[in-house]
C-alpha positions in Angstrom: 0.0 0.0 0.0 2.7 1.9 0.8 4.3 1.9 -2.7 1.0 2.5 -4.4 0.4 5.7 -2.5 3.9 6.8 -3.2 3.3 6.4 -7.2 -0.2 7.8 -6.9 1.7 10.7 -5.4 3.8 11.3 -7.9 0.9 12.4 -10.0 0.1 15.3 -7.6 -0.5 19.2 -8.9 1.6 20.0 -5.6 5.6 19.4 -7.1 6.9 19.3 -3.3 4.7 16.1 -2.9 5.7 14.6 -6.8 9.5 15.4 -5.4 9.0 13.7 -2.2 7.3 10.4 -3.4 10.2 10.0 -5.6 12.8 10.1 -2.8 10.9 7.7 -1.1 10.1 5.5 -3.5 14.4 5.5 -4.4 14.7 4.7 -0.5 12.5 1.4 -1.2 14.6 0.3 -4.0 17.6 0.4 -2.5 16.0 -1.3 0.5 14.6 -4.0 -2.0 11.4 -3.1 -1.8 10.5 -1.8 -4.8 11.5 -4.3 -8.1 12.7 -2.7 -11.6 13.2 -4.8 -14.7 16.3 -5.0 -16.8 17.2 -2.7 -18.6 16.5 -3.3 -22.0 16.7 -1.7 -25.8 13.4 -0.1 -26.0 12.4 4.0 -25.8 9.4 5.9 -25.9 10.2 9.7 -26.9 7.1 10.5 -27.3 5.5 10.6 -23.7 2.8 13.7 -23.2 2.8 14.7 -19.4 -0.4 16.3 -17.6 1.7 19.6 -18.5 -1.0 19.0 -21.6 -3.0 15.8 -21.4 -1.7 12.2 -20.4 -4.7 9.6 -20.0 -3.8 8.4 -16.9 -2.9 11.8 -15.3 0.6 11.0 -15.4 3.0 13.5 -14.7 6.9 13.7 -15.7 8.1 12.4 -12.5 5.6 10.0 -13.0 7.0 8.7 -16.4 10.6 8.7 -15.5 9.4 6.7 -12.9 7.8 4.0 -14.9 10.5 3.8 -17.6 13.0 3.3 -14.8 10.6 0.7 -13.6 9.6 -1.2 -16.4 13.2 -1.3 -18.0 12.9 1.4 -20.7 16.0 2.8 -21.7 15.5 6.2 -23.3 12.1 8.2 -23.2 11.3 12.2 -23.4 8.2 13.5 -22.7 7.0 16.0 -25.5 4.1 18.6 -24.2 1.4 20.2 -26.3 2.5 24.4 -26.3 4.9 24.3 -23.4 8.3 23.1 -21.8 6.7 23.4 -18.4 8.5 19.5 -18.0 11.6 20.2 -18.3 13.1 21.0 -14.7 11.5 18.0 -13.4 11.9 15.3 -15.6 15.8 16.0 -15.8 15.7 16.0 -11.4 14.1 12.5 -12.1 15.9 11.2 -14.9 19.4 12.0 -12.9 18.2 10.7 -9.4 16.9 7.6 -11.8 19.6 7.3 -13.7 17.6 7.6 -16.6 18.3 8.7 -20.4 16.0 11.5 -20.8 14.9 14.1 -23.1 12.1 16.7 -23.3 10.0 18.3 -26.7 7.5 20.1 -27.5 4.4 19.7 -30.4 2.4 22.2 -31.4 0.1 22.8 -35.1 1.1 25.0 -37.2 0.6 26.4 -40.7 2.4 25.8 -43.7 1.3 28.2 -46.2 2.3 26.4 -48.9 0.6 23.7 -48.7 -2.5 26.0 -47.6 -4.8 24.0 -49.7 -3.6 19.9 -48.7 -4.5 18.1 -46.1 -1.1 17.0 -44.1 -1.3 15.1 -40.6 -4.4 16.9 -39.2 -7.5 15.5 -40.6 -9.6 17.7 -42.2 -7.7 20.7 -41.9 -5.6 21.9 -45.1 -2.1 23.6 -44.5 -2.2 22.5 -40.7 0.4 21.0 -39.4 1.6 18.9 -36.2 5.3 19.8 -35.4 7.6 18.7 -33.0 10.6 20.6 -31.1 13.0 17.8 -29.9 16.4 18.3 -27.1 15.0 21.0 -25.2 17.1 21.4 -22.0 16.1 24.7 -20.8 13.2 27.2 -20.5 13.7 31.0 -22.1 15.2 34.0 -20.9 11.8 36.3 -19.7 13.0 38.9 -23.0 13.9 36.5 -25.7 12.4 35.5 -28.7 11.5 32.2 -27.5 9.8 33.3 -25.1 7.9 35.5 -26.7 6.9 32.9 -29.1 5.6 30.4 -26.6 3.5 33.0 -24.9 1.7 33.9 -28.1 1.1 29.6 -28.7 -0.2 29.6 -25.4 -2.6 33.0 -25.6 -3.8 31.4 -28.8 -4.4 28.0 -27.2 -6.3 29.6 -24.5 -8.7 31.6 -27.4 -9.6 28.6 -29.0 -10.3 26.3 -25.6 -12.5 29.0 -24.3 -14.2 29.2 -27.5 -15.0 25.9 -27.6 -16.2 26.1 -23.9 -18.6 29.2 -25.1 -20.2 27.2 -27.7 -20.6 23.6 -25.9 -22.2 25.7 -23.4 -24.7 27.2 -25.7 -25.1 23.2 -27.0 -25.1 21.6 -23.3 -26.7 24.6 -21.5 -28.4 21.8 -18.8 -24.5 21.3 -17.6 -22.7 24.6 -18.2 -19.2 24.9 -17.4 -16.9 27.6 -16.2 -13.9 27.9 -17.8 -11.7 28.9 -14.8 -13.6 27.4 -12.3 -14.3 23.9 -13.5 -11.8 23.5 -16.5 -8.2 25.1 -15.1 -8.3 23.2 -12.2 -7.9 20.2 -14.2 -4.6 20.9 -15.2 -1.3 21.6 -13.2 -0.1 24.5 -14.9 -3.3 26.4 -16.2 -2.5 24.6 -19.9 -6.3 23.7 -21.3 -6.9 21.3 -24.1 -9.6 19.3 -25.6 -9.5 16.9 -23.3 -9.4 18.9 -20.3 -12.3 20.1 -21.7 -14.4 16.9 -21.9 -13.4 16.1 -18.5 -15.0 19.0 -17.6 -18.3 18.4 -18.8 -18.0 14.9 -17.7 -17.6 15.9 -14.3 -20.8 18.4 -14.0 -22.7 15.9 -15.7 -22.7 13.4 -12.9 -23.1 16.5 -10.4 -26.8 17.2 -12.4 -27.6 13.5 -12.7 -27.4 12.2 -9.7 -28.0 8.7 -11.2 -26.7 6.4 -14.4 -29.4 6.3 -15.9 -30.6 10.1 -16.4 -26.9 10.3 -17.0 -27.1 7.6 -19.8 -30.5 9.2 -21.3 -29.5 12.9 -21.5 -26.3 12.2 -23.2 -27.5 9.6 -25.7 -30.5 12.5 -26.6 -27.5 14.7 -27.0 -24.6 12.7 -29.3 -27.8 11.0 -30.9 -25.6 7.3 -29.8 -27.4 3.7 -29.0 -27.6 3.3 -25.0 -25.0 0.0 -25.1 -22.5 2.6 -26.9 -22.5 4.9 -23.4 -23.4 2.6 -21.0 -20.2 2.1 -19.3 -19.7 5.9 -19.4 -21.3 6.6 -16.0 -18.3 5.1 -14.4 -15.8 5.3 -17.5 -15.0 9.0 -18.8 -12.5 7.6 -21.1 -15.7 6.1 -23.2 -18.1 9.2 -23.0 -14.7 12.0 -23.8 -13.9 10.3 -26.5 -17.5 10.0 -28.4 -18.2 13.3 -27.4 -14.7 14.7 -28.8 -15.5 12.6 -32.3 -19.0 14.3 -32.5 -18.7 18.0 -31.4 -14.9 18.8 -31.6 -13.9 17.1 -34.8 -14.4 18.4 -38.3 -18.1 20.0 -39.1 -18.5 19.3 -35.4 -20.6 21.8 -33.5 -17.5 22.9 -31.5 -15.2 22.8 -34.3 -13.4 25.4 -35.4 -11.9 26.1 -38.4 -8.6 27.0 -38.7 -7.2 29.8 -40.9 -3.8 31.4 -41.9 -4.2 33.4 -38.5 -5.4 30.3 -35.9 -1.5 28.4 -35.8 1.8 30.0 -36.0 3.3 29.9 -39.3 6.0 26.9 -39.2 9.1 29.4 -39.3 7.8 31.1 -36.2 7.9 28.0 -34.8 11.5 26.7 -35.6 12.9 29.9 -34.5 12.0 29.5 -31.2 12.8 26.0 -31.4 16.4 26.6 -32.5 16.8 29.5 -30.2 16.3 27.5 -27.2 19.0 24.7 -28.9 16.2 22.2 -29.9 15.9 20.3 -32.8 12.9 21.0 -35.4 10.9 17.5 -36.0 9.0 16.5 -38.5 5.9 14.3 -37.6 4.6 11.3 -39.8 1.2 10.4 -39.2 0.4 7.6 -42.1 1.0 8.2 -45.7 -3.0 8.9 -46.6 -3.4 12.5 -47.1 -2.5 14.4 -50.0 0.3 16.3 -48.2 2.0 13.0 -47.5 1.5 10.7 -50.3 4.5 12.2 -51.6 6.8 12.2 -48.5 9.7 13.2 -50.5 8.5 16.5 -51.3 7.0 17.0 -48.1 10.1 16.3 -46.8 11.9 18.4 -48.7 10.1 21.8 -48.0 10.0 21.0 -44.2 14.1 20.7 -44.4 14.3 23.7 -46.1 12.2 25.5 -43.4 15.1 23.4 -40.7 13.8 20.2 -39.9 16.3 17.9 -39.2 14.6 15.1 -37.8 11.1 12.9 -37.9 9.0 11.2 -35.3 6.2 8.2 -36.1 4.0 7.2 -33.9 4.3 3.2 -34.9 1.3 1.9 -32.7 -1.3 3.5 -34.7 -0.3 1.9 -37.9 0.1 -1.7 -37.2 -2.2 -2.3 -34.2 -4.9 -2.3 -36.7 -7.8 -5.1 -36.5 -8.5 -4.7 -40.0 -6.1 -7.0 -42.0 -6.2 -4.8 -45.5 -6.1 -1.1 -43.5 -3.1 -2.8 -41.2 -1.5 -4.1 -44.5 -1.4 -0.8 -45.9 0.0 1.3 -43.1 2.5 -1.1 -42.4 3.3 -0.6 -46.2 3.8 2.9 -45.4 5.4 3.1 -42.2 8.3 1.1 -43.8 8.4 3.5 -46.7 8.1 6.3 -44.7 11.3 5.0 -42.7 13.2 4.0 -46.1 12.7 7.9 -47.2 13.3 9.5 -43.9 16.7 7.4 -44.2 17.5 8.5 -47.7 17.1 12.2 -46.2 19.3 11.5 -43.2 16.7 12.2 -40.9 17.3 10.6 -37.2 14.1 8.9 -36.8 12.3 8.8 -32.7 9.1 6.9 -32.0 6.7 6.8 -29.3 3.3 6.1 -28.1 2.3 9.6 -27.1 -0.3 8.6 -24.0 -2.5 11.2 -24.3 -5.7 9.1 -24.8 -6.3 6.2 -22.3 -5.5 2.9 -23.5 -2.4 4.1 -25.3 0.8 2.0 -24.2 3.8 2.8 -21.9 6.1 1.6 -24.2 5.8 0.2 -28.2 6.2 -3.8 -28.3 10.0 -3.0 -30.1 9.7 -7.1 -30.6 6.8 -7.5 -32.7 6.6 -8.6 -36.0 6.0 -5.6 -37.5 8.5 -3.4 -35.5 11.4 -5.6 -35.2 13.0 -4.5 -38.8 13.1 -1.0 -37.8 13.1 -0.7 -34.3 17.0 -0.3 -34.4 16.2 2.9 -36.5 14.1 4.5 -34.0 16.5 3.2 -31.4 19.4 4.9 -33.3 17.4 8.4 -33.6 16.8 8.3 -29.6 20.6 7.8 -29.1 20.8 10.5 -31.5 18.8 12.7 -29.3 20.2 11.9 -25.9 23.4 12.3 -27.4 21.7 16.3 -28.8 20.4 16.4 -25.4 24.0 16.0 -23.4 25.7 18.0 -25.5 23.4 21.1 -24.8 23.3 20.3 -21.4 27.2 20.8 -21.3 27.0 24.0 -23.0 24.6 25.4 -20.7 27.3 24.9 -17.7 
């Protein structure tokens, strides 16, 4: 019990308490108490904190904690708009003895390609880019910081749009924005899913049972009762539905991006650069126009100064349809084969922002055992980024 209130701990909004749990939680090891696997060759550098959104609430403590535990070599946690991870997963990762990095993702625009579809469904000349190697926040006057403050004021327009018009929608289980959605997250950082929580949460305060619960949201998402049924005590089920139906494309709370709703990609990588990052391409499948030509993609993104790529390699082979698995594997192989032709370093990772997503990718399985020594080569390459800035920095 004792061990399971420590790692519940290090989840906590309250840093002195995350802090604390760890040290305690090192004291049990070395007294035995606490088992870690063997280290083996796996990573995950693509681990989102509750700095944005992690489906189990995990913080960055949290997930040097479980790579330590579970034998994971290398992993980096990579929040949506902000670094805010940094100074604690690095206290972690050295008390751990753990390979560690930190990144950033973030959309932005890319005005030449203003009228394809990329790696955001739906959404012409949008963009999801990655900042990789960060291992320090901004000066209070630079650039960078500049930059990320202007992500983040934008972030906040567009959650507490979204709020405004769900409200209007869902007006039986209205929401504040400070009072019921900030609290949700450590570090005043709203997203979607912070969001849906939200509106999960005052729903069970107005229906004080499941089944009022169960009838008013299946007359609003216009779902079959055994399609919600488990929501009453599972949010993960209800979020998700209701973030497919009002949030997505032609959604009610959707809204659609323009030339002035992301950064443009430049903006981006200078602040990126600046703080001695590495700009990262991200690969989502090989389906949209933007990316059936990877190679052309790929070269306007280097010429804008990416220098590396991340895949997410769960969502294209855990597939239960045999001809839609056979095909993204077919890509994700390609995809690596083109990267490699570029000399892009290459990182993977499961990304844990939904529930249900993995700690780590199964590196032995069929269809990640012939590249997993590429993604395992481009995390090397970014520890190695990520020690060398750290040295310049003394």
């Amino acid at each position: 019990m004792m061990i399971e209130l420590l790692e519940t701990n290090l989840d906590n909004f309250d840093k002195d308490i995350r802090k604390n749990a760890l040290l305690e939680l090192i004291k049990l090891k070395k007294k035995g108490k606490v088992k870690w696997l063997k280290e083996k060759e796996i990573s995950n550098m693509h681990c989102h904190s509750f700095f944005s959104f992690n489906g189990y609430g995990y913080s960055p403590i949290k997930i040097a904690w479980l790579c330590k535990k579970n034998g994971i070599k290398l992993c980096q946690v990579v929040d949506f708009d902000v670094l805010d991870g940094i100074e604690e997963l690095f206290y972690a990762a050295d008390l751990l003895n753990l390979k560690a990095s930190v990144g950033i993702e973030t959309r932005v625009f890319i005005p030449e390609l203003k009228d394809k579809e990329i790696n955001s469904p739906g959404e012409p000349g949008v963009y999801y880019l990655m900042g990789t190697g960060f291992t320090k926040l901004p000066s209070t006057e630079s650039l960078a910081n500049k930059i990320l403050k202007e992500m983040s004021h934008r972030a906040h327009l567009r959650t507490r749009k979204m709020v405004d018009i769900l409200n209007d929608h869902l007006s039986d289980i209205g929401i504040e924005y400070d009072t019921d959605v900030i609290p949700l997250t450590p570090n005043d950082n709203v997203t979607e899913r912070h969001i849906l929580r939200a509106f999960y949460n005052k729903s069970k305060d107005v229906f004080k049972n499941s089944a009022s619960f169960i009838k008013y949201w299946r007359s609003k998402l216009s779902v079959q009762e055994e399609d919600i049924n488990s929501s009453w005590d599972n949010p993960y089920v209800l979020c998700e539905i209701i973030r497919s139906k009002f949030m997505k494309n032609e959604g009610i709370a959707y809204i659609k991006p323009d030339s002035s709703t992301f950064p443009e990609i430049q903006t981006v990588n200078k602040m990126i650069i600046e703080l001695g990052g590495i700009p990262c391409a991200t690969w989502l499948n090989g389906l949209s126009d933007g990316e059936k030509n990877l190679e052309e993609l790929l070269n306007l993104l280097i010429g804008k100064g990416i220098s590396m790529m991340n895949i997410i390699p769960d969502r294209n082979y855990n597939i239960k349809d045999k001809e839609e698995k056979r095909i993204k594997v077919k890509n994700l192989y390609k995809a690596v084969e083109i990267a490699k032709k570029f000399n892009l370093p290459i990182i993977a990772g499961t990304e844990m922002n939904k529930f249900g997503q993995k700690l780590v990718d199964d590196f032995d399985s069929e269809e990640l055992t012939p590249i997993r020594k590429t993604f395992m080569d481009g995390a090397y390459f970014l520890q190695n980024h990520t020690l060398r800035q750290m040295e310049k920095g003394k």
